[in-house]
Every structure is written in C-alpha cells, then in structure tokens.
MIPAGU-38637 format. One record per residue (C-alpha): x, y, z; residue in three letters. Coordinates in steps of 0.5 Angstrom, whole numbers, plus 500, padded with zeros to 3 digits. Each point is the difference from the previous one (the first is absolute). Last residue first. Layout:
REM MIPAGU-38637
+-----+-----+-----+------+
!   x !   y !   z ! type !
+-----+-----+-----+------+
!   X !   Y !   Z !  ALA !
...
+-----+-----+-----+------+
REM end
This chain:
REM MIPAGU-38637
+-----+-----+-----+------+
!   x !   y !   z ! type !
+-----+-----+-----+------+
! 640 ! 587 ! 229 !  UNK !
! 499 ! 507 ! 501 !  UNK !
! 495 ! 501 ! 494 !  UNK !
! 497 ! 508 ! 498 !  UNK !
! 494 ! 501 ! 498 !  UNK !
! 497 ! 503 ! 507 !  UNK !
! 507 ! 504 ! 500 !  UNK !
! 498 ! 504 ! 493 !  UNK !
! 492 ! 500 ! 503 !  UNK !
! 503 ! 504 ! 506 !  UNK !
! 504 ! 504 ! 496 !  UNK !
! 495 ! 503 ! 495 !  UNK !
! 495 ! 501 ! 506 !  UNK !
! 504 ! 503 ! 504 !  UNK !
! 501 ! 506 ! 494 !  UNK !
! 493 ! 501 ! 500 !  UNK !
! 499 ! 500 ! 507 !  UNK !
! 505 ! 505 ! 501 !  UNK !
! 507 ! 499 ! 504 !  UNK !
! 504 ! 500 ! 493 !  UNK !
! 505 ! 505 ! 502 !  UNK !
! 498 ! 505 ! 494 !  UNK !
! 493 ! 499 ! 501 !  UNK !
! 500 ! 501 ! 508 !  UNK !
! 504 ! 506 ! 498 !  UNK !
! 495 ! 502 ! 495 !  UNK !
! 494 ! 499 ! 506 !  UNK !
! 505 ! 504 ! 506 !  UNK !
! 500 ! 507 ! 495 !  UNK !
! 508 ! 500 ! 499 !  UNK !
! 507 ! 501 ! 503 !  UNK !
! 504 ! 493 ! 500 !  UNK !
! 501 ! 495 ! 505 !  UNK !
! 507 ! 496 ! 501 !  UNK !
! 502 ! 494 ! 498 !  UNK !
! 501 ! 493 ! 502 !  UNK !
! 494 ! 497 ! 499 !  UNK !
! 494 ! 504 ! 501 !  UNK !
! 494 ! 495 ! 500 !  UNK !
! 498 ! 493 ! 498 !  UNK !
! 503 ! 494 ! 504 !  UNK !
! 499 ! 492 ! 495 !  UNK !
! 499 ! 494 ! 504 !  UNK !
! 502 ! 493 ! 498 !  UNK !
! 499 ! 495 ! 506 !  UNK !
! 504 ! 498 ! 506 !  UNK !
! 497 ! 500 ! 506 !  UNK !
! 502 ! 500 ! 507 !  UNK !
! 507 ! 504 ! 500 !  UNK !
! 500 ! 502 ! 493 !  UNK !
! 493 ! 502 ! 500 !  UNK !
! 500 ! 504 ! 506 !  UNK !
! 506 ! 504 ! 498 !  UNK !
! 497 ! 501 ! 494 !  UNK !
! 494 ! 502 ! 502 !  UNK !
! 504 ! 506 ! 505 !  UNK !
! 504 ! 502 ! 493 !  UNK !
! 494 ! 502 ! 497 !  UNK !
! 497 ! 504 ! 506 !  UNK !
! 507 ! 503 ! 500 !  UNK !
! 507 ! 499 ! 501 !  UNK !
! 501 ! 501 ! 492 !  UNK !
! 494 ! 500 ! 497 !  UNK !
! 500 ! 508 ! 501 !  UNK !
! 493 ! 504 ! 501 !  UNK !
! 493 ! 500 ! 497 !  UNK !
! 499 ! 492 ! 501 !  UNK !
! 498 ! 495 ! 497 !  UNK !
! 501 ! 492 ! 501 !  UNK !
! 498 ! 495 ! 494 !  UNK !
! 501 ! 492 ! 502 !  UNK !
! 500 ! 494 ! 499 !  UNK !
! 497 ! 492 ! 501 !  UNK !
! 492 ! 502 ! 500 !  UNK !
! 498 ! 496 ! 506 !  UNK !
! 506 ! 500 ! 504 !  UNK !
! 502 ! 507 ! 498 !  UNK !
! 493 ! 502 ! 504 !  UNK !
! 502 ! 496 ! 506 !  UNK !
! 507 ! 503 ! 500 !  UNK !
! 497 ! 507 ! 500 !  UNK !
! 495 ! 499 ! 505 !  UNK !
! 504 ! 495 ! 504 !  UNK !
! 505 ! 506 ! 500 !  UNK !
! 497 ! 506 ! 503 !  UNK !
! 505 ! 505 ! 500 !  UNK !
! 503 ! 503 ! 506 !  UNK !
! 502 ! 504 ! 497 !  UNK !
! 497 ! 502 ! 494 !  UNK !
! 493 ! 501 ! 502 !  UNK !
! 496 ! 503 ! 495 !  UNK !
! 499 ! 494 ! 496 !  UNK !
! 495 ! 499 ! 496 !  UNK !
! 500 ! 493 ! 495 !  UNK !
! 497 ! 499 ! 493 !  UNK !
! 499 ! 494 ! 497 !  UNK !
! 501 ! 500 ! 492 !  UNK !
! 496 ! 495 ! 495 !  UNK !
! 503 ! 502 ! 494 !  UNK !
! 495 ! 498 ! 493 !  UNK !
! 503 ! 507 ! 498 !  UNK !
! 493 ! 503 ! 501 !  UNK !
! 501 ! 498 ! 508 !  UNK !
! 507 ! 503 ! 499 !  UNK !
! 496 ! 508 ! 500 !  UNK !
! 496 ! 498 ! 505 !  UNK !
! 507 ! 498 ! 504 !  UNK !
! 504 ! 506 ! 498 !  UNK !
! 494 ! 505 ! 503 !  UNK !
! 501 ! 496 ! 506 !  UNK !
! 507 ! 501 ! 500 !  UNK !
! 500 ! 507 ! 499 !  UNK !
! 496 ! 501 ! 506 !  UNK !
! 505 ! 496 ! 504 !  UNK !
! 505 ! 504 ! 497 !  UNK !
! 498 ! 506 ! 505 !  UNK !
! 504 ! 497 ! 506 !  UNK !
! 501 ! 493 ! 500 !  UNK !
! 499 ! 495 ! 495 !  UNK !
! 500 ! 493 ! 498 !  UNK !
! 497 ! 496 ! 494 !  UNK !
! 501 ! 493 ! 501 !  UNK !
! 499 ! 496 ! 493 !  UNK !
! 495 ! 494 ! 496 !  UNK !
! 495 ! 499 ! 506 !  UNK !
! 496 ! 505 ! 501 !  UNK !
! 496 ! 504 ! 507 !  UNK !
! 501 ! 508 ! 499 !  UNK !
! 500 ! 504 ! 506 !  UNK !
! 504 ! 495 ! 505 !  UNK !
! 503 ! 504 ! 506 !  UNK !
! 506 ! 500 ! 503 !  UNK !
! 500 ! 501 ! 509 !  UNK !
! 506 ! 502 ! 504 !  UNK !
! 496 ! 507 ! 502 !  UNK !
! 492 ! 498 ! 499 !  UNK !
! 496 ! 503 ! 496 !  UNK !
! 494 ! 498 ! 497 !  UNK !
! 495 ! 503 ! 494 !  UNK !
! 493 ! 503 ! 503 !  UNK !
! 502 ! 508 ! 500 !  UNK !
! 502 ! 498 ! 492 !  UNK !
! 506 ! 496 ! 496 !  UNK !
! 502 ! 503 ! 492 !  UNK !
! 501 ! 508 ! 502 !  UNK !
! 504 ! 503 ! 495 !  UNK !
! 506 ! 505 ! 501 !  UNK !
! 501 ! 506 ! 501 !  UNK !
! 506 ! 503 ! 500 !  UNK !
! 506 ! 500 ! 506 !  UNK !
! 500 ! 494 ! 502 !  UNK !
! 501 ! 496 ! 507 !  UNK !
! 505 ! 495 ! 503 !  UNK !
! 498 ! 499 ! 507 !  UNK !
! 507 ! 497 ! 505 !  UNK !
! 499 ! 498 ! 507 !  UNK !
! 504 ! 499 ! 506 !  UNK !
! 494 ! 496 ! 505 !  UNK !
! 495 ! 500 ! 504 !  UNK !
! 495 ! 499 ! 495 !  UNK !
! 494 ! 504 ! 502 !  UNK !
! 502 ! 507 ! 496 !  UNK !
! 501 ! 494 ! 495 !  UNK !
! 494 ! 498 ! 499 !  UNK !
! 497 ! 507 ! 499 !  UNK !
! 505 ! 502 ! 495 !  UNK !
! 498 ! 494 ! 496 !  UNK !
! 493 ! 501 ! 500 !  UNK !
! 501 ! 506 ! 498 !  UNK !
! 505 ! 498 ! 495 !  UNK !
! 496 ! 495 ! 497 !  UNK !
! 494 ! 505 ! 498 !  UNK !
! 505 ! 504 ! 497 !  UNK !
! 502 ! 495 ! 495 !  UNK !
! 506 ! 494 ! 500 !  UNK !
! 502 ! 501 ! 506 !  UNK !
! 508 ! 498 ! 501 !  UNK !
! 503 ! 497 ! 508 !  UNK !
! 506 ! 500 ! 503 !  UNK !
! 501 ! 497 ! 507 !  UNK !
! 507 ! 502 ! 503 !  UNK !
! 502 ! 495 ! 505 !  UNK !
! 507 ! 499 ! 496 !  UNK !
! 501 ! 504 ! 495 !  UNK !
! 502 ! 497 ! 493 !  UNK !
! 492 ! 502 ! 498 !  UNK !
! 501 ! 507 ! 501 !  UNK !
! 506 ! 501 ! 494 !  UNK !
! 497 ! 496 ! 495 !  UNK !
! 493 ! 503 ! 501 !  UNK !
! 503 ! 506 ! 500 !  UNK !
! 504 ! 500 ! 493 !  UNK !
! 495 ! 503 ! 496 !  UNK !
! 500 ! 507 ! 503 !  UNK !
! 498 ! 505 ! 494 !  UNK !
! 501 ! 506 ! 503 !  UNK !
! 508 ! 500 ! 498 !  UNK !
! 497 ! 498 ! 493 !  UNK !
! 495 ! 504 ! 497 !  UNK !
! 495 ! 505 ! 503 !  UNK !
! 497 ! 500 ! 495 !  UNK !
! 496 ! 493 ! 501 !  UNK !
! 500 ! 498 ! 508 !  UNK !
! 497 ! 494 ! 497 !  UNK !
! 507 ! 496 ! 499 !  UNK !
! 499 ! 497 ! 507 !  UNK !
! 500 ! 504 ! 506 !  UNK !
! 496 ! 507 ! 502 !  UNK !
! 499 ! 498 ! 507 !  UNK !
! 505 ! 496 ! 505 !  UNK !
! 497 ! 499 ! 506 !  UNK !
! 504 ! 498 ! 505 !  UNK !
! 495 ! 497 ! 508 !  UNK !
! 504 ! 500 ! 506 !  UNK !
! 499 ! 494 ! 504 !  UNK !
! 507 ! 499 ! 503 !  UNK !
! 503 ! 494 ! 499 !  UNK !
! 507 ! 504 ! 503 !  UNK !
! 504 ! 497 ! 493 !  UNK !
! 494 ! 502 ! 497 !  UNK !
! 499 ! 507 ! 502 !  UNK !
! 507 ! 504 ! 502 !  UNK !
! 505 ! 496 ! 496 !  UNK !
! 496 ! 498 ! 494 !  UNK !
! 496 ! 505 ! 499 !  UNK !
! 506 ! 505 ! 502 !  UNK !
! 504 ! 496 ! 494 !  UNK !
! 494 ! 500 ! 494 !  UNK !
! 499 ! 508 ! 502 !  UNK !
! 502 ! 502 ! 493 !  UNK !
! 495 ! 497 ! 496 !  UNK !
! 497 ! 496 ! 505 !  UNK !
! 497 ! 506 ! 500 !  UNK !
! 503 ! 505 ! 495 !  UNK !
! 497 ! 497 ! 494 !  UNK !
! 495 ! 497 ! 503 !  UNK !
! 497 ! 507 ! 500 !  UNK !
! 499 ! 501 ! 508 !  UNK !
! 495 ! 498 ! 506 !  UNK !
! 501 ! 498 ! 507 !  UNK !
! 495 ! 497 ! 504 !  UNK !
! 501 ! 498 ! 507 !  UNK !
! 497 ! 496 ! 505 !  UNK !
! 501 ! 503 ! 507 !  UNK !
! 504 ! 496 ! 507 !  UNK !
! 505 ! 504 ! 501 !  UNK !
! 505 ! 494 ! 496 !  UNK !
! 495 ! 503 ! 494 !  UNK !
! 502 ! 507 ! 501 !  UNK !
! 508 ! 498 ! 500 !  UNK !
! 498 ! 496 ! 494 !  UNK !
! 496 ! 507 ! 496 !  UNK !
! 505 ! 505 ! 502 !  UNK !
! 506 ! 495 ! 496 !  UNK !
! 495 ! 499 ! 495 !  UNK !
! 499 ! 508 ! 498 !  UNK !
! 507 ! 501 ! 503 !  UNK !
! 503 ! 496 ! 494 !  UNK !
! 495 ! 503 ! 495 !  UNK !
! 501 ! 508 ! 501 !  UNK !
! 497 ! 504 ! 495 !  UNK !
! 494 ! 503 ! 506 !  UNK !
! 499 ! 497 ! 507 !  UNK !
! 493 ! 501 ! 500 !  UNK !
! 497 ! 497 ! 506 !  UNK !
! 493 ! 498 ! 500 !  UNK !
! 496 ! 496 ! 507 !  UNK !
! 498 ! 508 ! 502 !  UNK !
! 497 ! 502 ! 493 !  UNK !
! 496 ! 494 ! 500 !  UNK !
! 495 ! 501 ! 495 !  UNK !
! 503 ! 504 ! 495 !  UNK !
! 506 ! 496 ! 501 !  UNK !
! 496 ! 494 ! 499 !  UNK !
! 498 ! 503 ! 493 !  UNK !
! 506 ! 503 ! 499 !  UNK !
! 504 ! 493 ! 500 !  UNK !
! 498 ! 499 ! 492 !  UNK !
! 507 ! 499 ! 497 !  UNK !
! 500 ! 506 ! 497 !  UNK !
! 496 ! 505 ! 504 !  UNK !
! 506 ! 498 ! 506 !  UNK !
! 505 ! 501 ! 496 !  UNK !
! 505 ! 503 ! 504 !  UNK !
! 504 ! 493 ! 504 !  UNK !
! 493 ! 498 ! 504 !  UNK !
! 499 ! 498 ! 506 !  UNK !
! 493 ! 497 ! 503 !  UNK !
! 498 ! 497 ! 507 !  UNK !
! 496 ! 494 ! 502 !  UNK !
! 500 ! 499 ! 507 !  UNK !
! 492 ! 504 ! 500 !  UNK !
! 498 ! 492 ! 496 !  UNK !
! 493 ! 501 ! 496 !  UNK !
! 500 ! 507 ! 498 !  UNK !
! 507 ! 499 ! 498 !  UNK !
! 498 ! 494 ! 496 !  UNK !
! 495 ! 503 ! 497 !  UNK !
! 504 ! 506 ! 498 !  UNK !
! 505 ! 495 ! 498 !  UNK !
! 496 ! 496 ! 495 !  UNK !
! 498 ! 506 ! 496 !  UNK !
! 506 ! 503 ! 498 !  UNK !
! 504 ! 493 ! 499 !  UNK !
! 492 ! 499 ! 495 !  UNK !
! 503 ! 508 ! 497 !  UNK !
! 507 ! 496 ! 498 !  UNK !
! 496 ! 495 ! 496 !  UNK !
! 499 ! 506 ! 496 !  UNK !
! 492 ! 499 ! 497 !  UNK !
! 498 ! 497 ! 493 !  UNK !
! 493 ! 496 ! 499 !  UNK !
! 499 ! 497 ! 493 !  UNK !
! 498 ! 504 ! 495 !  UNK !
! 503 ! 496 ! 495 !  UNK !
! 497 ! 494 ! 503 !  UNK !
! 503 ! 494 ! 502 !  UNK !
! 499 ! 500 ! 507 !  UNK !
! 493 ! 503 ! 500 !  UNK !
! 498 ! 495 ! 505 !  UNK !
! 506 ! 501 ! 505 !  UNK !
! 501 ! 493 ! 502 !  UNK !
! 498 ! 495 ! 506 !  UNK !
! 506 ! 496 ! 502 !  UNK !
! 496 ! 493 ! 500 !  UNK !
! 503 ! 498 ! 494 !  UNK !
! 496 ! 495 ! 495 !  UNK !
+-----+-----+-----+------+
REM end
C-alpha cells in the first residue's frame, strides 16, 4: 500500500473540485506573509490568476504593470538582483507564451529567482479556445537551463508548491488551471520540489502523471483493477528536475509505462520519461496527451473526452498497451 494519504471521496461523483489556480492564491499570500522580500506583478489579470489575494493584502509589494509580459519578467529580474522574490502572473499563453526570450535572458541565464506563473494552461481553459489553451509550455520551459518547472495536481498541491518555490532560490515555472478540477491528496500528502510520489502500489504497468492527469489516472487504475490489471500509479508534479530513481524504480518492477499530461508530448512530461528511458532504461513506454495539434473550443470535461485524456478513455489505452508483446 502507498503511504501518500488520498482524499477519501476520491472516487466519488461528488468528490471535491476547486481551481487549482485558487491553492496559487493561497499560498502566496502565506508566503508574503512569511517572507517581506516577496513581491508580486501581474500583466492584468490579477483576479484571474488568483494574485488579488496577495495584493489586497500587500498593496505596497504589488505592481500592476498592465498587458505587457516582456516588461512584466524583465521588472521582476532586475527586482530580484535587489535583492526581492518576485511573483509574476499571466495566462500561460502569454508568459511564457510570448515573453519565452525576456526569461530566458533576463531570469534564467542571470539565475535570478523570479518565480513565472503560468495560469490558465492546458486544454481546460475551455471556450476560450486555442489561442489560450497553452500546451506547448511544458516543452518550451523544460529546455531552458536553470528553470525549475513544476505541475500540481490540485489546489491543495498548488499552495504547497507555491509556498516551496517562494523558498527555492531559483528561475521557476508553475503551470496552473483555469477550471475546477478534483482534489485527490490532503493537507497530510507530501510535497517536496524534485520529488515523484507513489499513489497506488501494483505490478503489471507504471501510470505516471503531472498536472490534472493524475486524477484521471487513478480513476483509470480502479477501473483496470476489474480488468485483472494491476496498475502503479505515479505523481509527478515536478518536471524538471524529475526524479528519476522513483520512475526508473517503478519501471523496473512493472516493465512499462503510461505517462499523461494535459499538454503537447512532444518536448513535454512525456518526452523528459523518454529520454530517461533512452538513456538508463529502455523499456516500452506509451506518452498520452495533445499530440501534435492545437486545442479546440468547448466545456474542458468534452475536450478532455475528445482529446482522450479522461479516465475512461485512459483506461481503454492502458489495457490495449498492457496487452500488447514487445519481444
């Protein structure tokens, strides 16, 4: 059995929903209360990405400085070589959407702890359709050196996260959701930047999620428990760095596996197992997500079902890929 405790109503139908953006909100306000260096800017979307908590609070360490991403990051790097803890905030679309360069050169090539949060990403954002659905961003921070990138899997996760990073010393990237999504861990369950968790003991295939997926694929082990599959399920809200020995020690038990994401494979959560894999060890490994089209506009749960990311549809694919031979 795991020891990662679990939200008991799980697999309920009425189990516990919140954006995971709000958990952002939460944990910076904490965080601002525990740390005066720390300090906030936001490209106008403040309410949005859940900043106004901490600015309602801290109205002197906020700065507004409206629809303009590249000067958002740039600001917040020459804040933290003076010595603050910068926050900035926007959809994902838009930074590191449109300000990838200005992180690059001004934060991470400077190593300067400036914190991008990246809300609204993923295919959740709904009718807001493609432009705002940022699913290349996983790909687009994981490749920059010194950047830290990490995923929570529920609001819960996200102030924790938030509250970790605000710690870190480092560039580092939150990816965050726009709609409410379930709660599967508590106030107990761990978390630790760097580290993967085991959620679900089995033996037969390695279920590995970040983000929002790892919701879907514990619905998707319970449901292969009846099909005679006995499916480990592993959390991973830290992409880079990834924890490799918990993945790789996982793999070596059950000899494949499923990663999920609610972004592009290419480059992305699946494309960093892979190249472990490659590299340490090969075994056969199927990547579920956005491959290599753009979003769509729609209530989130009916893209999740047309892009194949929900339980039900995981479940369908992991027991084809859990069947098949590679000898």
């Amino acid at each position: 059995m795991s020891d990662y405790p679990l939200n008991e109503s799980i697999h309920s139908p009425d189990v516990e929903r919140e954006p995971i953006r709000a958990g952002f909100g939460r944990g910076l306000l904490e965080a601002g209360r525990n740390d005066e260096r720390i300090v906030a800017l936001c490209a106008d979307l403040t309410d949005s990405t859940q900043m106004s908590l901490f600015q309602d609070e801290f109205p002197g360490r906020f700065i507004e400085v409206g629809v303009a991403e590249q000067n958002l990051v740039t600001v917040a790097s020459g804040m933290a070589l003076a010595g603050k803890i910068p926050f900035t905030s926007s959809y994902a679309a838009f930074s590191p959407g449109r300000n990838w360069e200005q992180i690059k050169t001004t934060a991470a090539l400077n190593d300067q702890p400036v914190k991008v949060i990246g809300s609204h990403a993923g295919l959740n954002v709904g009718p807001d359709g493609a432009t705002h659905q940022m699913l290349e961003d996983i790909a687009l921070m994981r490749v920059m050196p010194n950047i830290v990138v990490i995923a929570p899997g529920d609001s819960i996760e996200a102030e924790k996260a938030t509250i970790a990073l605000a710690a870190n010393g480092q560039p580092t990237y939150l990816r965050l959701a726009r709609d409410k999504t379930p709660i599967f861990s508590t106030a107990e369950s761990p978390f630790e930047i760097g580290r993967a968790y085991v959620l679900r003991e089995g033996s037969d295939v390695t279920l590995a999620g970040t983000g929002t997926m790892t919701y879907e694929l514990l619905i998707a082990a319970e449901a292969l428990s009846s099909r005679g599959i006995d499916a480990e399920v592993l959390h991973v809200p830290t992409i880079k760095p990834l924890d490799e020995e918990t993945i790789l020690t996982s793999i070596r038990k059950t000899g494949r596996i499923v990663t999920a994401e609610e972004a592009q494979i290419a480059g992305g959560f699946g494309g960093a197992v892979a190249e472990l894999l490659g590299t340490r060890l090969p075994r056969p490994l199927l990547r579920l997500g956005v491959e290599d089209r753009y979003g769509e506009s729609g209530a989130p749960t009916e893209l999740l079902d047309a892009f194949g990311l929900t339980g039900a549809h995981i479940t369908d694919a992991v027991q084809q890929f859990a069947g098949r031979s590679f000898d």
